[in-house]
Every structure is written in structure tokens, then in C-alpha cells.
Backbone as CSV, one residue per row, in Angstrom:
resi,resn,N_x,N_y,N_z,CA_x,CA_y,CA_z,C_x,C_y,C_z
1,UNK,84.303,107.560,96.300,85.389,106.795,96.889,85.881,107.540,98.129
2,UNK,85.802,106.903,99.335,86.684,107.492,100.087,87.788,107.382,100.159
3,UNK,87.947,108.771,101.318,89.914,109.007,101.773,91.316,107.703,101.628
4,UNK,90.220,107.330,102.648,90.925,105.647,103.044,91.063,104.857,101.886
5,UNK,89.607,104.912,100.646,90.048,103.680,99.354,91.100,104.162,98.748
6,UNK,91.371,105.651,98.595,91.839,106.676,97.837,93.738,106.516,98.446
7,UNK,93.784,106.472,99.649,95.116,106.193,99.911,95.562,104.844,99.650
8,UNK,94.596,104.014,99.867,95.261,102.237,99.820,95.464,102.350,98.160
9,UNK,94.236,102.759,96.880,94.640,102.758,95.910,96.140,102.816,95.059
10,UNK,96.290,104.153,95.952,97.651,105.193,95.860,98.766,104.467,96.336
11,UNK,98.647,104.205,97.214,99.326,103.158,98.038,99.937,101.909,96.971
12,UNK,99.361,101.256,97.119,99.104,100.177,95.683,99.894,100.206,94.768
13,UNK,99.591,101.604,93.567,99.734,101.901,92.892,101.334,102.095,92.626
14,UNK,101.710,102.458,94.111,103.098,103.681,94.513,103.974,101.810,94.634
15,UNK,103.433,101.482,95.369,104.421,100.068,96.078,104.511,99.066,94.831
16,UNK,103.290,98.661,93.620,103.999,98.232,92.453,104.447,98.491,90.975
17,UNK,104.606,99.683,91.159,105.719,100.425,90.339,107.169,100.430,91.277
18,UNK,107.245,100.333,92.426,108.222,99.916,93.347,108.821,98.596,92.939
19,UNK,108.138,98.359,93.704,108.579,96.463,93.192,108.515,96.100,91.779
20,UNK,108.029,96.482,90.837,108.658,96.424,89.168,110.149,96.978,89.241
21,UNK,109.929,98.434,89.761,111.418,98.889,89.524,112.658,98.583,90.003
22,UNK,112.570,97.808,91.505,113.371,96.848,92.319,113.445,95.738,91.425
23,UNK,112.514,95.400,91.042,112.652,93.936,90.002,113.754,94.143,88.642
24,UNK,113.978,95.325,88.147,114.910,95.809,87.730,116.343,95.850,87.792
25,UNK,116.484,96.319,89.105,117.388,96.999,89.868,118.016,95.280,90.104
26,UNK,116.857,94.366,90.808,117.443,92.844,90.987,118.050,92.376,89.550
27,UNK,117.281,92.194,88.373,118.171,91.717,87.593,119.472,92.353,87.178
28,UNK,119.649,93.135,87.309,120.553,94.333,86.979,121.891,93.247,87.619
29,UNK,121.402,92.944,88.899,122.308,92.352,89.797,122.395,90.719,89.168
30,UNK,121.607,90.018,89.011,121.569,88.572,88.527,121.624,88.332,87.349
31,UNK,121.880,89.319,86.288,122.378,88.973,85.323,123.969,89.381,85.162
32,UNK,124.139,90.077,85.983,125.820,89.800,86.109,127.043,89.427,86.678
33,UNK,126.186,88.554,87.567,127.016,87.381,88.857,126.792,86.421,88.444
34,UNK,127.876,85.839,88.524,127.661,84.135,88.111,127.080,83.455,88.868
35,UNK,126.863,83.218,90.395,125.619,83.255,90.655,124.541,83.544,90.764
36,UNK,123.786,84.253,89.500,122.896,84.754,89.517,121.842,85.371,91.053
37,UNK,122.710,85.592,92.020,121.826,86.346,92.408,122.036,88.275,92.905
38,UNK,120.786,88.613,93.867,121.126,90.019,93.780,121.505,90.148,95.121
39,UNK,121.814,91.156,95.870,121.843,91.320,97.310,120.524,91.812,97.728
40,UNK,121.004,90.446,99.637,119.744,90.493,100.123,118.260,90.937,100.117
41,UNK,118.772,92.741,100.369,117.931,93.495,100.868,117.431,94.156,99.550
42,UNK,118.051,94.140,98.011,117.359,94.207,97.170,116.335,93.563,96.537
43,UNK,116.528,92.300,96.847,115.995,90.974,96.590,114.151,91.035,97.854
44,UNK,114.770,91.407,98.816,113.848,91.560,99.857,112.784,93.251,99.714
45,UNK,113.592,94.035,98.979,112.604,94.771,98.977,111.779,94.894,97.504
46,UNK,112.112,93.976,96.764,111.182,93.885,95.428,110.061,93.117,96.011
47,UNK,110.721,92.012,96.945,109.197,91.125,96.966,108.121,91.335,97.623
48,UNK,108.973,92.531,98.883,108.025,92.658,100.175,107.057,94.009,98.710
49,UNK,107.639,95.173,98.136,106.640,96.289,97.512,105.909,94.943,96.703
50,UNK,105.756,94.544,95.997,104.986,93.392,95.435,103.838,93.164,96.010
51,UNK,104.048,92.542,97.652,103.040,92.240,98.319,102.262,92.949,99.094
52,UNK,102.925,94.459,99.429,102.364,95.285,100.096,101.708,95.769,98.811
53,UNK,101.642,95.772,97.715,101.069,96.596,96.884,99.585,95.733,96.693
54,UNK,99.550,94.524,96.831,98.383,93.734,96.947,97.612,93.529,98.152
55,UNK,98.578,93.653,99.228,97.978,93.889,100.963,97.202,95.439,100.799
56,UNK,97.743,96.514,100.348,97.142,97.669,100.100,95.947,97.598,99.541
57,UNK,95.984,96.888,98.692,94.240,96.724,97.706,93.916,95.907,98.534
58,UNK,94.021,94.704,99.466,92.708,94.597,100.731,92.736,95.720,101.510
59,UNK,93.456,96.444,101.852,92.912,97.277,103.342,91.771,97.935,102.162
60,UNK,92.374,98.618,100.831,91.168,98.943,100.349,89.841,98.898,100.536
61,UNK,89.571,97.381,100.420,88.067,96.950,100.235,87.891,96.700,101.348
62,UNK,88.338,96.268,101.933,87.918,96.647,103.509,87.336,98.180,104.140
63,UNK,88.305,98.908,103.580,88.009,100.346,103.776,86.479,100.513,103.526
64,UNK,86.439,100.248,102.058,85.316,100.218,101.320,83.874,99.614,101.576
65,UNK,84.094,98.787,102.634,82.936,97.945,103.510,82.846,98.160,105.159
66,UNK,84.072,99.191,105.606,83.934,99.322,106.763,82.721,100.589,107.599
67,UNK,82.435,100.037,108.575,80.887,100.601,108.778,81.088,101.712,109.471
68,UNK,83.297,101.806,110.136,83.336,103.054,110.929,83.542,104.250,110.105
69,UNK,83.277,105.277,111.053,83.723,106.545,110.444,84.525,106.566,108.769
70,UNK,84.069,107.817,108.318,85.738,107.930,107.023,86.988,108.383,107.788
71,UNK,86.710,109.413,109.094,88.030,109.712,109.421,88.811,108.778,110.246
72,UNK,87.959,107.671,110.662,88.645,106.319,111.352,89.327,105.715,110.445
73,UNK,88.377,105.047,109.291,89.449,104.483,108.164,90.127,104.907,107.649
74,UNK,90.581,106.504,107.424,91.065,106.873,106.367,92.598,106.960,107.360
75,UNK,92.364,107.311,108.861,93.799,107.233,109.499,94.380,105.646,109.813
76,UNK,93.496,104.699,109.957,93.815,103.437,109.790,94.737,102.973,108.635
77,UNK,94.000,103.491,107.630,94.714,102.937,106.555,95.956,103.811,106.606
78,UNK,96.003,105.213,106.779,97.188,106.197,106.445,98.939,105.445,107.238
79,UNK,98.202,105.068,108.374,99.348,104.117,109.631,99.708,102.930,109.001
80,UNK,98.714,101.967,108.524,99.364,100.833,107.877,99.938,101.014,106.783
81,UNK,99.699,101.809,105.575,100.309,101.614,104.832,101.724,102.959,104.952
82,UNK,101.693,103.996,105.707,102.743,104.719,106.107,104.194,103.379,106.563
83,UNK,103.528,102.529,107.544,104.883,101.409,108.139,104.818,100.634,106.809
84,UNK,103.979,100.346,106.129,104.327,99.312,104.831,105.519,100.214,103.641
85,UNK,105.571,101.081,103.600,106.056,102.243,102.814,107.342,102.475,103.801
86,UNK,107.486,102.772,104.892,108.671,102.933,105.690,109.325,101.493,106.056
87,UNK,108.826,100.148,105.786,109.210,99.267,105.541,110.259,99.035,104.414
88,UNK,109.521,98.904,103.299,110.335,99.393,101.659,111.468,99.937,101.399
89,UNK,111.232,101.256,102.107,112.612,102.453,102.358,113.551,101.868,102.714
90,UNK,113.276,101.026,104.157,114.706,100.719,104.839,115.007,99.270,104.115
91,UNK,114.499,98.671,103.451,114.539,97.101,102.615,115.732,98.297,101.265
92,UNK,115.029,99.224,100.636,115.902,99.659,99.408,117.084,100.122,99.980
93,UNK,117.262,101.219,101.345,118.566,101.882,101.624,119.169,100.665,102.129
94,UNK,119.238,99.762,103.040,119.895,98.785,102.791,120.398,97.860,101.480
95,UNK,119.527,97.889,100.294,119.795,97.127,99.081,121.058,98.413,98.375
96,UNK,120.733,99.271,98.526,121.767,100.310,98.002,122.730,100.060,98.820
97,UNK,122.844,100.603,100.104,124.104,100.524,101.130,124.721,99.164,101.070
98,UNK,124.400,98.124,100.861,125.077,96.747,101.196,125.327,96.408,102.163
99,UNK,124.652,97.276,103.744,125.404,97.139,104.831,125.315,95.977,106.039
100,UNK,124.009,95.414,105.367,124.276,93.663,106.059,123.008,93.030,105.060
101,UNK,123.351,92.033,105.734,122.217,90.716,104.799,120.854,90.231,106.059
102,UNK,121.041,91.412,107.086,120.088,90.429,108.114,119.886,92.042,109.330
103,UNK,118.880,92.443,108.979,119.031,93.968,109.694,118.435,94.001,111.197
104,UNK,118.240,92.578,111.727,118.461,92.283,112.811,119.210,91.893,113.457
105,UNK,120.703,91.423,112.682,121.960,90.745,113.276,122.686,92.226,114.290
106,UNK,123.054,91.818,115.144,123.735,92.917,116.367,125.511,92.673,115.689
107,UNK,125.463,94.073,115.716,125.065,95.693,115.566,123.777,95.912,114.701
108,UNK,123.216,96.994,115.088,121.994,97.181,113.652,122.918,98.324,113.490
109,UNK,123.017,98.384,112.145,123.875,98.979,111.449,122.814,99.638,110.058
110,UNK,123.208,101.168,109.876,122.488,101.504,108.618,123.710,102.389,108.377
111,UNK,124.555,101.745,107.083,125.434,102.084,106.509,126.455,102.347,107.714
112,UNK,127.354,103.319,107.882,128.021,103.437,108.571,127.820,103.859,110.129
113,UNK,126.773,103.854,110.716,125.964,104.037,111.570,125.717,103.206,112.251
114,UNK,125.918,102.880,113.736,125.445,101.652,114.880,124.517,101.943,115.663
115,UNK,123.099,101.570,114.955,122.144,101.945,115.459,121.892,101.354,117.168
116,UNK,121.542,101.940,118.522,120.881,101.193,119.401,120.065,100.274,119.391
117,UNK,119.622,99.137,120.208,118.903,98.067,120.491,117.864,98.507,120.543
118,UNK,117.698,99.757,121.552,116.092,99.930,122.075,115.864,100.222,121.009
119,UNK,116.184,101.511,119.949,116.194,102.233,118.631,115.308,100.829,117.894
120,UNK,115.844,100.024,117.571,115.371,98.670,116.969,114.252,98.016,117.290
121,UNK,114.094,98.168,118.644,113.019,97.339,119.314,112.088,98.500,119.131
122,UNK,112.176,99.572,119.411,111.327,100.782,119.394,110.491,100.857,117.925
123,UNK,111.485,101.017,116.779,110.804,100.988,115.519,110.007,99.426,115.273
124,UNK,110.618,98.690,115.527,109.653,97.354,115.581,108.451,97.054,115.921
125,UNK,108.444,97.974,117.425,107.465,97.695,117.656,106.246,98.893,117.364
126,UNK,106.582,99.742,117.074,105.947,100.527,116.620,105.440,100.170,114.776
127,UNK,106.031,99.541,114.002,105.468,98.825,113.107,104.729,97.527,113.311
128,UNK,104.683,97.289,114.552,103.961,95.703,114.302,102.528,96.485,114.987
129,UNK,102.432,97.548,116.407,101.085,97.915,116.177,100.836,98.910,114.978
130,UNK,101.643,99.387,114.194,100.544,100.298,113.248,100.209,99.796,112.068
131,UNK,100.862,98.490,111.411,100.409,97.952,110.523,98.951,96.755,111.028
132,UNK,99.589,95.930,112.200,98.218,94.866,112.788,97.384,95.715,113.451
133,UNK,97.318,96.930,113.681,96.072,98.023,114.262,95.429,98.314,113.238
134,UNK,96.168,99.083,112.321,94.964,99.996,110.825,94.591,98.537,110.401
135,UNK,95.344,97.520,110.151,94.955,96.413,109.518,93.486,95.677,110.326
136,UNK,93.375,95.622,111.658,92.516,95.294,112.757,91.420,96.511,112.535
137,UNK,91.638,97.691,112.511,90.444,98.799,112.757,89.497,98.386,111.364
138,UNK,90.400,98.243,109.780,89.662,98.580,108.695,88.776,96.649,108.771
139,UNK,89.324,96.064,109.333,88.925,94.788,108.732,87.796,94.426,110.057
140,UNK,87.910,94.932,110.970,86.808,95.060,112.250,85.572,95.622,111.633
141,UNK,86.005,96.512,111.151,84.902,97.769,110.244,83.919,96.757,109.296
142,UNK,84.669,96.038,108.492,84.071,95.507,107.565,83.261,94.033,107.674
143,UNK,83.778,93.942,108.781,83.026,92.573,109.330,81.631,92.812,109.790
144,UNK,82.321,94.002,111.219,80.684,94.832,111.512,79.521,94.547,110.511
145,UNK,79.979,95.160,109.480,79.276,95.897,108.239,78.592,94.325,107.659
146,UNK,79.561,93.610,107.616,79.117,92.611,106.803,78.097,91.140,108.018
147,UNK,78.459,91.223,109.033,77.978,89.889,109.754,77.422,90.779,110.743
148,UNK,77.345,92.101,111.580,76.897,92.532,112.172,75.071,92.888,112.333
């Protein structure tokens, strides 16, 4: 098995025991509001570890069929699932903090803290290439491999 299957596994593994334990943490919350529900960003980070924990097992097999390098895939995968995982974080410290329902509404705010715009746009965009890049390198790889 390589590096790369070996982290998405891990990966996986790490993000749904996450999202079970958020799933927790949510009822915790919806079984004792009469409207049964939980806040936002708790609610948002059970579902997103859920799905990253199943997005992780494709970069996997992708990994696993890709025709580049191991040290190409294995940093591909390390970037996507690093922003999928630093995704999570800021979905739970917001579900803990309570400090908005929409962590794009102006102010960006993390807890008592007024984060900058660029700050926002900066981490943004730095998650949209490192998750659609490792996601693009491992699944390029495997196409190669497979239709090439």
C-alpha cells in the first residue's frame, strides 16, 4: 500500500469517527430543544466529516491507480485531505463557539475575534486550490493509468 492509500485510509478513518462523534454532540443538542435542532456549525460539521470521510476513500483509489510518482500522490493527497481536515476544525470551533450561523457573513468573526476580508479570501482560496489540485493530480493519475 502506498503513502498516499495509507493517508486517505487514515484520513477516512480519522473524519468518520469525527462525524459519528459530531453526530453525538448534534443530538446532544436536538434532543433537548424543542425544536429539535442543533447549531449550525455543529450540524455542518457532522455532515461535511461524513462526507469527507468517503471523499477520502476516493482520493484513495485513485491514489491506488494513479500512474504518477508515490511522492506526487502521496503530497497530493497529504494537501487535500490536510484542507478537508482544516475544514472540520473550523466547522467544530465554530459549533463549540456559537459565534455565527454563516462564517461568511461580514464580520468573519472566530469567537471573539474580527477576522480580515483578505484573511478570508486568502484561506479560501487557498482551500479551493489544495483540495481541487490533490483532487485533480490523484484523479489525472488514474485516468492516465486507466485510458492512457
Amino acid at each position: 500500500m502506498s503513502l498516499a492509500e495509507k493517508f486517505c485510509l487514515s484520513a477516512a478513518f480519522l473524519f468518520l469517527m469525527t462525524g459519528l462523534l459530531t453526530g453525538v454532540w448534534k443530538y446532544g443538542h436536538v434532543a433537548r430543544r424543542s425544536d429539535a435542532t442543533a447549531p449550525v456549525y455543529v450540524d455542518i460539521a457532522h455532515r461535511s466529516s461524513l462526507m469527507y470521510a468517503f471523499a477520502a476513500i476516493v482520493l484513495g483509489q485513485l491514489a491506488a491507480l494513479s500512474r504518477f510518482s508515490d511522492a506526487v500522490n502521496a503530497w497530493a493527497a497529504f494537501v487535500a485531505l490536510s484542507f478537508f481536515a482544516l475544514a472540520i476544525i473550523s466547522y467544530i470551533i465554530h459549533g463549540l463557539l456559537r459565534d455565527t450561523d454563516n462564517q461568511f457573513k461580514r464580520p468573519h468573526v472566530l469567537g471573539p475575534l474580527h477576522l480580515p476580508r483578505w484573511m478570508m479570501t486568502a484561506v479560501m482560496t487557498a482551500l479551493i486550490l489544495g483540495e481541487i489540485g490533490g483532487a485533480l493530480v490523484l484523479g489525472m493519475g488514474a485516468m492516465l493509468q486507466l485510458w492512457g
